[in-house]
Backbone bond lengths (Angstrom), bond angles and torsions (degrees), N, CA, C in turn:
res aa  C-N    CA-C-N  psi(-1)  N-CA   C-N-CA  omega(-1)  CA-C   N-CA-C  phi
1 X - - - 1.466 - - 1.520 111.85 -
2 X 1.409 111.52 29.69 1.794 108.91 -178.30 1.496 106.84 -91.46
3 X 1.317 118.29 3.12 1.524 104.16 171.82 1.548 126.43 -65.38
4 X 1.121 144.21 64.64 1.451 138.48 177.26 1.323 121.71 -122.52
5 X 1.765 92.44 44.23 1.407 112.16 171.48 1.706 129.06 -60.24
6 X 1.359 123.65 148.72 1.603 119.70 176.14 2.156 104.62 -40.38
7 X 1.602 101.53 -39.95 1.645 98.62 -160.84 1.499 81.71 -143.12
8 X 1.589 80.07 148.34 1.696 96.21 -166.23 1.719 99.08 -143.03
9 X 1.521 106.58 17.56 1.458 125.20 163.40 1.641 123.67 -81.05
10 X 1.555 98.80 -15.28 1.390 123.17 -167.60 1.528 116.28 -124.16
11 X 1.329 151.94 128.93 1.140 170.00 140.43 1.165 111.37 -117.46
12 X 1.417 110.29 157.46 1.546 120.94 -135.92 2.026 85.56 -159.65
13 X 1.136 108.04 118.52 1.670 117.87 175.14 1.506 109.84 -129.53
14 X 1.206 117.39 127.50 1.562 122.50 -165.90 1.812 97.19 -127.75
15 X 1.519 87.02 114.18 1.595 93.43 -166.67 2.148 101.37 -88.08
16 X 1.349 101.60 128.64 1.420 93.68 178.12 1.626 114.15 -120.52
17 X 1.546 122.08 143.33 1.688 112.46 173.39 1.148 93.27 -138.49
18 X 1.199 150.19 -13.29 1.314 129.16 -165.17 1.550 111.90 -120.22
19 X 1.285 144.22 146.37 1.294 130.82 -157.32 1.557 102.49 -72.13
20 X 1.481 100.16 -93.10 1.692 106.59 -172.90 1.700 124.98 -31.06
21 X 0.970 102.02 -17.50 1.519 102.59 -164.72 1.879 90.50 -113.62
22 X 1.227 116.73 -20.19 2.135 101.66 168.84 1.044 100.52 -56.91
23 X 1.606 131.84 -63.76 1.871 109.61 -147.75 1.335 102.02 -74.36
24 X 1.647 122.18 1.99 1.449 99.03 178.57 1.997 100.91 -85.36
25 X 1.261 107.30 -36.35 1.418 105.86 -177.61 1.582 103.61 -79.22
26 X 1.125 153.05 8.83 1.063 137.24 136.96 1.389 137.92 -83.91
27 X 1.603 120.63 -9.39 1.391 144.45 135.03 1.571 115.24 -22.79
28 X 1.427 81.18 -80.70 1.379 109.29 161.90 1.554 135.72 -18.72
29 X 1.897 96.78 -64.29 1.551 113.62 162.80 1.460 101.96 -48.86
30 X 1.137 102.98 -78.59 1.702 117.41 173.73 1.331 116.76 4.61
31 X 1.263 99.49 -70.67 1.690 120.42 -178.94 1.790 109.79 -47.22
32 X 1.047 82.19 -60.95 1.810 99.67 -160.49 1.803 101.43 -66.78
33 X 1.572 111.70 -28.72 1.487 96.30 174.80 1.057 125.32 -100.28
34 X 1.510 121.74 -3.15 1.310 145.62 153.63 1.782 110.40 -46.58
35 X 1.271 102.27 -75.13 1.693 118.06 164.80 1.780 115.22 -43.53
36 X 1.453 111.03 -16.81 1.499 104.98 -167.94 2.006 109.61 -119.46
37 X 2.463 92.30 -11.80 1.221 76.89 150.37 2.087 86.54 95.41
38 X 1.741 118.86 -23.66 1.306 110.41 -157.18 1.142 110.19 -109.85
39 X 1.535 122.74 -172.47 1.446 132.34 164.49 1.466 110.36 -71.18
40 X 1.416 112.01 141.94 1.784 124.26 172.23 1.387 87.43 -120.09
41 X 1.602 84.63 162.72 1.443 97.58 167.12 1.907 90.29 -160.62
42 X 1.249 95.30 176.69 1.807 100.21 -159.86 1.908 100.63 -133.72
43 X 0.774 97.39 146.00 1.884 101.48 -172.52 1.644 107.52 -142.95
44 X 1.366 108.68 135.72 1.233 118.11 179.82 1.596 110.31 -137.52
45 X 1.286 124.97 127.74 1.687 113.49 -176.77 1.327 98.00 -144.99
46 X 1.616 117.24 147.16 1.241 163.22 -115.24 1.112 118.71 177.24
47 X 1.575 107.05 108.92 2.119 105.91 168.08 1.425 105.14 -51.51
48 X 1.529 106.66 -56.51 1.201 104.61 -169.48 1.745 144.07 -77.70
49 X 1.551 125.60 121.78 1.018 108.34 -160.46 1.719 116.39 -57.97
50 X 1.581 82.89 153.79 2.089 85.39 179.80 1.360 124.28 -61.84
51 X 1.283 116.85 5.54 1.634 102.11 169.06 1.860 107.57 -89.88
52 X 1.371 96.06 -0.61 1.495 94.12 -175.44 1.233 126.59 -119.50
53 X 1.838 108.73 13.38 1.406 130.02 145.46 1.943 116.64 -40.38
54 X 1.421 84.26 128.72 1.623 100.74 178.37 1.738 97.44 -82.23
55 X 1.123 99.55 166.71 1.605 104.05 -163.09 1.569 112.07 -72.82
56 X 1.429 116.56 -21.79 1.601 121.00 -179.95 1.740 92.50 -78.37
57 X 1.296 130.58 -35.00 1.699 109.35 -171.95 1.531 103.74 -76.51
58 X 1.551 120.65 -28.14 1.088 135.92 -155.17 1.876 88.85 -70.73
59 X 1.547 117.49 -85.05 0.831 133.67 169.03 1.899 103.19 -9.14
60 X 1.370 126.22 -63.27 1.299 119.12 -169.01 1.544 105.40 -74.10
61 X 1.235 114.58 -40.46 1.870 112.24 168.66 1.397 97.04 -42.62
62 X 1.011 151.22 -36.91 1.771 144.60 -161.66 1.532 101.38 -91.01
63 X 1.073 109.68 -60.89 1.397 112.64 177.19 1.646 116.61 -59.25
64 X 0.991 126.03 -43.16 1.994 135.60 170.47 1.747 86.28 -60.68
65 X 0.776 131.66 -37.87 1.711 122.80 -146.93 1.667 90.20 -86.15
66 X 1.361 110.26 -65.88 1.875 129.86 -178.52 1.396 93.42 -47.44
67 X 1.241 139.12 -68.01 1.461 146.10 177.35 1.761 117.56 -27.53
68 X 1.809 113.71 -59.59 0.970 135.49 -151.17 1.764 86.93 -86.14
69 X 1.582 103.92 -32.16 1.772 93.39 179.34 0.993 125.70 -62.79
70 X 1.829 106.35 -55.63 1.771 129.62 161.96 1.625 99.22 -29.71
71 X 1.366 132.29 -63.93 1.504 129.72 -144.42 1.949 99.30 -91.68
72 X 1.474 111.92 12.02 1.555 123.63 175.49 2.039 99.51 46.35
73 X 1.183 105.65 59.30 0.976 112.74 -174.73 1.811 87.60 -90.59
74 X 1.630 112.13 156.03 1.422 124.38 171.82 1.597 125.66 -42.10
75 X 1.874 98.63 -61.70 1.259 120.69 176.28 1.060 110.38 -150.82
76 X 1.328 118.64 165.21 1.726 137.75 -174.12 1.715 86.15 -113.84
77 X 1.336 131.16 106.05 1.146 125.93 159.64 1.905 139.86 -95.03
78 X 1.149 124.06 107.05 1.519 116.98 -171.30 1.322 106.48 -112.72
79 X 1.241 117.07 137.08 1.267 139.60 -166.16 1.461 112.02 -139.78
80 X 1.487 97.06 69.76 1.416 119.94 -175.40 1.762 129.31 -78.14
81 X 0.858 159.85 -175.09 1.628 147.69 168.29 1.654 95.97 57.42
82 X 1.260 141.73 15.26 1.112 124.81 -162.68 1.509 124.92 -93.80
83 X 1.565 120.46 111.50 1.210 121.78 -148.04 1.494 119.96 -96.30
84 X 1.659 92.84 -2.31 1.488 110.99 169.30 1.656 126.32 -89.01
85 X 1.410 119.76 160.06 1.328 121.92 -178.86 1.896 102.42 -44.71
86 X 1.698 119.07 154.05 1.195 103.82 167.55 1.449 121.77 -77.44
87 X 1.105 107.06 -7.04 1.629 103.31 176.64 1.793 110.65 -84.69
88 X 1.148 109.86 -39.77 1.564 114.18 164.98 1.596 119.91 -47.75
89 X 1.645 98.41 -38.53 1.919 102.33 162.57 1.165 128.91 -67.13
90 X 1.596 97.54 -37.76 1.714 98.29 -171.90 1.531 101.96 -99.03
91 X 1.417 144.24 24.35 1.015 144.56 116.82 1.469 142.06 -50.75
92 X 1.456 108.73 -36.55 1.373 133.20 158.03 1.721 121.52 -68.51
93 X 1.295 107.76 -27.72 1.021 101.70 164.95 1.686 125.07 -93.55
94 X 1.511 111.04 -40.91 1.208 114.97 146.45 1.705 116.57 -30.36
95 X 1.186 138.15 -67.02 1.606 136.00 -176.19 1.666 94.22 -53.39
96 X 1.314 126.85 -55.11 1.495 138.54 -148.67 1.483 107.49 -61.62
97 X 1.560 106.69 -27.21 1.575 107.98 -162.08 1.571 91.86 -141.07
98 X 1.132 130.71 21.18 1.572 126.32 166.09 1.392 118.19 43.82
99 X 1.614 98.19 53.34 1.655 116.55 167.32 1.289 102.05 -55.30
100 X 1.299 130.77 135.40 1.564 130.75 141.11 1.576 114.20 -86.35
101 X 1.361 100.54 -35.59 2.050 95.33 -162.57 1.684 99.64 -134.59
102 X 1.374 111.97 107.76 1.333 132.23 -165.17 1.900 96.72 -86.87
103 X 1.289 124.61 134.64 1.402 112.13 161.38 1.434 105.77 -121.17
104 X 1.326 116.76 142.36 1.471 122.26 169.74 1.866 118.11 -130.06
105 X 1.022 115.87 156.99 1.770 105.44 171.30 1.945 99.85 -110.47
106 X 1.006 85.52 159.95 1.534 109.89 -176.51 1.442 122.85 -158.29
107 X 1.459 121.84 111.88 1.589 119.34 166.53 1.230 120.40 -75.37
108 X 1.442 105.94 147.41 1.485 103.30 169.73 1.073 135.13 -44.64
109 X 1.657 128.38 116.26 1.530 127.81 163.09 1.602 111.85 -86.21
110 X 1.333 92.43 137.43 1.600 115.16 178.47 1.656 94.95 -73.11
111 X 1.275 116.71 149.36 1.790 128.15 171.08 1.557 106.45 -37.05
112 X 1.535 113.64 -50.67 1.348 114.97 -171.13 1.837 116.19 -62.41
113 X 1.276 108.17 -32.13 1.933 122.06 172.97 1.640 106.05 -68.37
114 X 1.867 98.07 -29.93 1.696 95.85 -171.54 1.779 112.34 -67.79
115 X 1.183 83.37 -13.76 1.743 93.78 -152.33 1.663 93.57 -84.31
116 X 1.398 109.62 -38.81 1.763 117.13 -149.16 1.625 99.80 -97.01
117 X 1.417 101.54 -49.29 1.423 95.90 170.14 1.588 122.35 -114.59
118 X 1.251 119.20 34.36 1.474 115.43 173.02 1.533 111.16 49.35
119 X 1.466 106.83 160.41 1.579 114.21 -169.37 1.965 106.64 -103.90
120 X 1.067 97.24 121.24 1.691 103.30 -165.86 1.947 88.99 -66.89
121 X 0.990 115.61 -47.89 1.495 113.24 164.03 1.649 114.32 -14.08
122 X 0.953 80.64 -74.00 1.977 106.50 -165.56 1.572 97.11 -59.94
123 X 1.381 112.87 -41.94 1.538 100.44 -174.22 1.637 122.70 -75.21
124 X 1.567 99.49 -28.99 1.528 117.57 -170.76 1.591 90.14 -75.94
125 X 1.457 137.29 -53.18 1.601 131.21 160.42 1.166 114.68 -7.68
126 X 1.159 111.51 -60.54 1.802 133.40 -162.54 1.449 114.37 -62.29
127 X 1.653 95.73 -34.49 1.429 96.26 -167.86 1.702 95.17 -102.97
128 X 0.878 145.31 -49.95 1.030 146.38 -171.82 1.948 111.68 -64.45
129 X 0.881 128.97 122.49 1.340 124.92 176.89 1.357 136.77 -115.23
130 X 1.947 105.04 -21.58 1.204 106.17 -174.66 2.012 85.42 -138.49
131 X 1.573 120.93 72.85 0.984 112.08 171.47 1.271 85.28 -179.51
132 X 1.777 95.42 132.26 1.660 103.82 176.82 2.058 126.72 -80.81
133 X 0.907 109.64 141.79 1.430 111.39 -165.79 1.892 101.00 -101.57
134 X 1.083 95.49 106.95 1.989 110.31 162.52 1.373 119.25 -90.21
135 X 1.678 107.59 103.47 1.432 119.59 -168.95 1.854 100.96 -84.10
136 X 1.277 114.87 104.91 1.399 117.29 173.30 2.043 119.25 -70.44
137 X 0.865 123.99 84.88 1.476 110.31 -175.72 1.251 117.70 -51.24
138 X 1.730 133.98 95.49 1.256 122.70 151.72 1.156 120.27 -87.12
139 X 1.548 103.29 174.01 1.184 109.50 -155.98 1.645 116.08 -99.33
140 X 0.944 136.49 174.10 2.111 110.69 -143.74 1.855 77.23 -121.29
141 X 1.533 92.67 -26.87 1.977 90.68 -170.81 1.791 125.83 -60.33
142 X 1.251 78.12 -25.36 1.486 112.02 170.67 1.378 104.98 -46.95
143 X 1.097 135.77 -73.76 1.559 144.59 165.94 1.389 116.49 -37.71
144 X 1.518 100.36 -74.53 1.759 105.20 -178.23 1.367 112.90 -48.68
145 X 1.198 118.59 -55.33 1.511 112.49 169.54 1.243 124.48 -52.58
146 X 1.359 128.92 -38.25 1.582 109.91 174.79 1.261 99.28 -97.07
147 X 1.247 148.87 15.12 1.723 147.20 160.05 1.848 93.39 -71.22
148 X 1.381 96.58 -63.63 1.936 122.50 -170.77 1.960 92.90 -49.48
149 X 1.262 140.50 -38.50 1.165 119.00 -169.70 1.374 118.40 -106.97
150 X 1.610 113.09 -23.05 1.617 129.93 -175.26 1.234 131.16 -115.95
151 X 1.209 123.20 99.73 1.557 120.87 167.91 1.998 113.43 -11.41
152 X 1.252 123.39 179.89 1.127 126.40 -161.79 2.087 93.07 -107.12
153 X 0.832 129.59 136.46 1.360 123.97 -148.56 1.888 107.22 -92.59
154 X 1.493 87.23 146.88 1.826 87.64 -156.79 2.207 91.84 -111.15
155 X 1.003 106.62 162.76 1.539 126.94 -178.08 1.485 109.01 -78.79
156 X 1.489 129.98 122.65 1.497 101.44 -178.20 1.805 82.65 172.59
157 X 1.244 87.42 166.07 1.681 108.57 -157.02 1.213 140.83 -107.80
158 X 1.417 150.33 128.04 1.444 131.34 -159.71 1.477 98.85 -102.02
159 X 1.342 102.76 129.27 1.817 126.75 179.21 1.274 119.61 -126.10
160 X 1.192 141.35 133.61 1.430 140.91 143.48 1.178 126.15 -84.03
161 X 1.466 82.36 149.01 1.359 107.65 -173.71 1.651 107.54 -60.75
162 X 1.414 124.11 148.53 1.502 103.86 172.61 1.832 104.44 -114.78
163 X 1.251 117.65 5.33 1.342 112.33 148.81 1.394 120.88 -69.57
164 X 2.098 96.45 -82.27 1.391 112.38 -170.73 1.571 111.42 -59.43
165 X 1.365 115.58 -28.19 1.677 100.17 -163.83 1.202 112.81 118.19
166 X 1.835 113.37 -46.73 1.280 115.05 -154.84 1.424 110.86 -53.38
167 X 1.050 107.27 166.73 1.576 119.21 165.28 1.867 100.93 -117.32
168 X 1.447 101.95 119.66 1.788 131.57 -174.76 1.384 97.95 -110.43
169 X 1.165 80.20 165.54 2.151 99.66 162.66 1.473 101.97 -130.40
170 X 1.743 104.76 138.67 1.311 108.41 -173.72 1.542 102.57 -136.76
171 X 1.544 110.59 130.52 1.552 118.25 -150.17 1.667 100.36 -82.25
172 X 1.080 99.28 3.51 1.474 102.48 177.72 1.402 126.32 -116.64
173 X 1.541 129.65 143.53 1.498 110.13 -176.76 1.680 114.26 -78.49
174 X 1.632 95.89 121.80 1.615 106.43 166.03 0.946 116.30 -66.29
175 X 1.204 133.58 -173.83 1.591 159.30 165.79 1.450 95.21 -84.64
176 X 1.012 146.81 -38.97 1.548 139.05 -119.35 1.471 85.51 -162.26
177 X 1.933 129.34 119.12 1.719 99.83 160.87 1.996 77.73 -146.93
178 X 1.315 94.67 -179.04 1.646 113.98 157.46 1.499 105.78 -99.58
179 X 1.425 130.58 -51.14 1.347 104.22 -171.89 1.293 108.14 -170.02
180 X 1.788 126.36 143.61 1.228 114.24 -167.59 1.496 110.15 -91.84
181 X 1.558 125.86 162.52 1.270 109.53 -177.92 1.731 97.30 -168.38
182 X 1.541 115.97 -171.65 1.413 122.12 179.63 1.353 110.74 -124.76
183 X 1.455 99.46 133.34 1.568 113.07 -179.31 1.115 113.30 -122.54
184 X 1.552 103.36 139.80 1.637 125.15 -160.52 1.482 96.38 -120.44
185 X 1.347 114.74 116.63 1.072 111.26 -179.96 1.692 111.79 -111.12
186 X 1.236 108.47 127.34 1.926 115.74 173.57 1.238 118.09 -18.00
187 X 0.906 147.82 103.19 1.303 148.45 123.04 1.806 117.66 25.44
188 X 1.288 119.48 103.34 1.820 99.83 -179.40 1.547 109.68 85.73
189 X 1.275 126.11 -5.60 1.427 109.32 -177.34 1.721 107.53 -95.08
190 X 1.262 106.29 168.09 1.735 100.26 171.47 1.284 110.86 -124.55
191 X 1.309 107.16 8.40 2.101 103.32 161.24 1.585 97.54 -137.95
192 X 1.206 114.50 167.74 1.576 114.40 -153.96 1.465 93.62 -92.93
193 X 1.470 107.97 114.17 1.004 119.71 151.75 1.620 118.39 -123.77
194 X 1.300 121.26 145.55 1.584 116.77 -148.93 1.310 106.20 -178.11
195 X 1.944 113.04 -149.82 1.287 135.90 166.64 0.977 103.39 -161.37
196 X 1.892 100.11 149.34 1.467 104.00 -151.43 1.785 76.29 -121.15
197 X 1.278 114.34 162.12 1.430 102.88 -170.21 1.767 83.33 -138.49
198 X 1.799 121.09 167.66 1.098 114.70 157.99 1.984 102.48 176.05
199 X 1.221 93.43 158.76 1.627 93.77 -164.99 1.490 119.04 -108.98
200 X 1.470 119.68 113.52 1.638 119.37 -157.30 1.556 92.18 -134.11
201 X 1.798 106.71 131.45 1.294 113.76 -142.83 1.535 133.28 -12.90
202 X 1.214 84.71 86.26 2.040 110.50 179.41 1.180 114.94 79.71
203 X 1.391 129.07 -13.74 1.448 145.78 -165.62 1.402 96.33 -81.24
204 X 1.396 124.21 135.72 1.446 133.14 169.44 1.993 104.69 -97.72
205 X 1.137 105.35 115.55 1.540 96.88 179.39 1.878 101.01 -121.49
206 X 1.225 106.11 146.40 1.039 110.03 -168.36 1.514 108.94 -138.73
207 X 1.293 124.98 111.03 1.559 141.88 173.67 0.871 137.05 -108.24
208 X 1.689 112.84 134.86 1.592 111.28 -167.13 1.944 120.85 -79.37
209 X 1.214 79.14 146.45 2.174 77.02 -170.75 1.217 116.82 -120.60
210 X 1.034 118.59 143.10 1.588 126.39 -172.22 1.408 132.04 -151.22
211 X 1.318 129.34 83.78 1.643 130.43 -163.62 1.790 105.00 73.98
212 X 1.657 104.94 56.52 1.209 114.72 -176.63 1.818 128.11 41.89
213 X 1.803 105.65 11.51 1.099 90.03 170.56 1.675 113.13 -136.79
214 X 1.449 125.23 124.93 0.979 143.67 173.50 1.978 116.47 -20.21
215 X 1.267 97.68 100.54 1.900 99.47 -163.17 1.663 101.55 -100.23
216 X 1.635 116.92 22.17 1.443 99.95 154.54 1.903 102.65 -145.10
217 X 1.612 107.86 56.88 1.588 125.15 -166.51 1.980 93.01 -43.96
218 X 1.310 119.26 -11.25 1.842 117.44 -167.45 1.517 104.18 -88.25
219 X 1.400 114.39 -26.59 1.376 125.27 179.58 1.828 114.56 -56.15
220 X 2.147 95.72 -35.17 1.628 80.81 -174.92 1.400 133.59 -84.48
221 X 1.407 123.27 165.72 1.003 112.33 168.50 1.745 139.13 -5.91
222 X 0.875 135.45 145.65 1.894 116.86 -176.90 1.590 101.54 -119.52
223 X 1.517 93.51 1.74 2.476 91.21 174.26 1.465 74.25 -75.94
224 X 1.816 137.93 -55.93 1.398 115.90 -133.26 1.253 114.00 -79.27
């Protein structure tokens, strides 16, 4: 029941799949329905159902969700198990909730990507007929670069030490932790050195790691 917007002629759906580059297009939404006065709402879709999210998609479902609350967005929508094209989903949801103005991001495809994998643009056009589409340009480097420096990110836990003090990450579930989170480990290394990332009320905090033990322990939280 949070609709008691100035205009209720207008809704605004900001479709997100890729991590780094959603909270910028949901900002984004932000902006534009703020300026128009309307309801947003936020959409994310997935073949696979969410219990069978790996911990890096998982991790961004928490963060899009905490984000979309902060920005009093309508709904956080997931459309998980979904065995249809994503534009066939986010059409359905578009009809379901009387989107007018769809936003999406997209990097540039070279002629040769246009050809092999078709333009998700062009298809989501097709399906959509009476709702305008906002092409967000992200940026593609964004990816390669954190693909190019970090392993694919693993589930795992912040513990202290009850000698040293330290605060570690331990890939296994303890009995006893401060807080669960995802660790990205460097690219090429052979002991974990990385960033351990994790979300404490809505706050994204992110720490540097090195020989499994946390080298800025002042950065965390002070409730944990």
């Amino acid at each position: 029941m949070k609709m008691a917007k100035g205009r209720m002629d207008e809704k605004i759906l900001v479709c997100v799949f890729y991590g780094p580059n959603g909270e910028r297009l949901i900002k984004r939404g932000h902006k534009l329905a703020s300026l128009l006065d309307c309801p947003l709402f936020v959409l994310t879709v997935d073949s696979l159902p969410q219990d069978e999210f790996d911990a890096e998609k998982s991790d961004f479902i928490k963060e899009w969700s905490h984000l979309s609350e902060q920005l009093d967005a309508e709904e956080f929508i997931v459309r998980d198990n979904e065995k249809r094209s994503s534009t066939k989903a986010i059409a359905e949801v578009v009809n379901t909730y009387d989107i007018t103005q769809v936003i999406i991001g997209q990097s540039p495809q070279n002629r040769w990507e246009e050809i092999t994998k078709g333009s998700f643009t062009n298809a989501l056009l097709r399906e959509l007929t009476f709702a305008d589409i906002h092409i967000v340009a992200v940026d593609r480097t964004i990816k390669n670069r954190e693909d190019a420096m970090y392993d694919k990110g693993v589930r795992c836990y912040l513990v202290q030490d009850k000698d040293s003090k330290d605060i570690r990450l331990s890939f296994h579930h303890p009995g006893d932790f401060l807080h669960e989170g995802i660790f990205y480990k460097e690219t090429g290394t052979d002991f974990n050195k990385g960033i351990f990332k994790f979300i404490y009320q809505g706050k994204t905090y992110e720490l540097s790691v090195t020989g499994d033990c946390i080298e800025t322990p002042e950065r965390l939280p002070k409730q944990l």
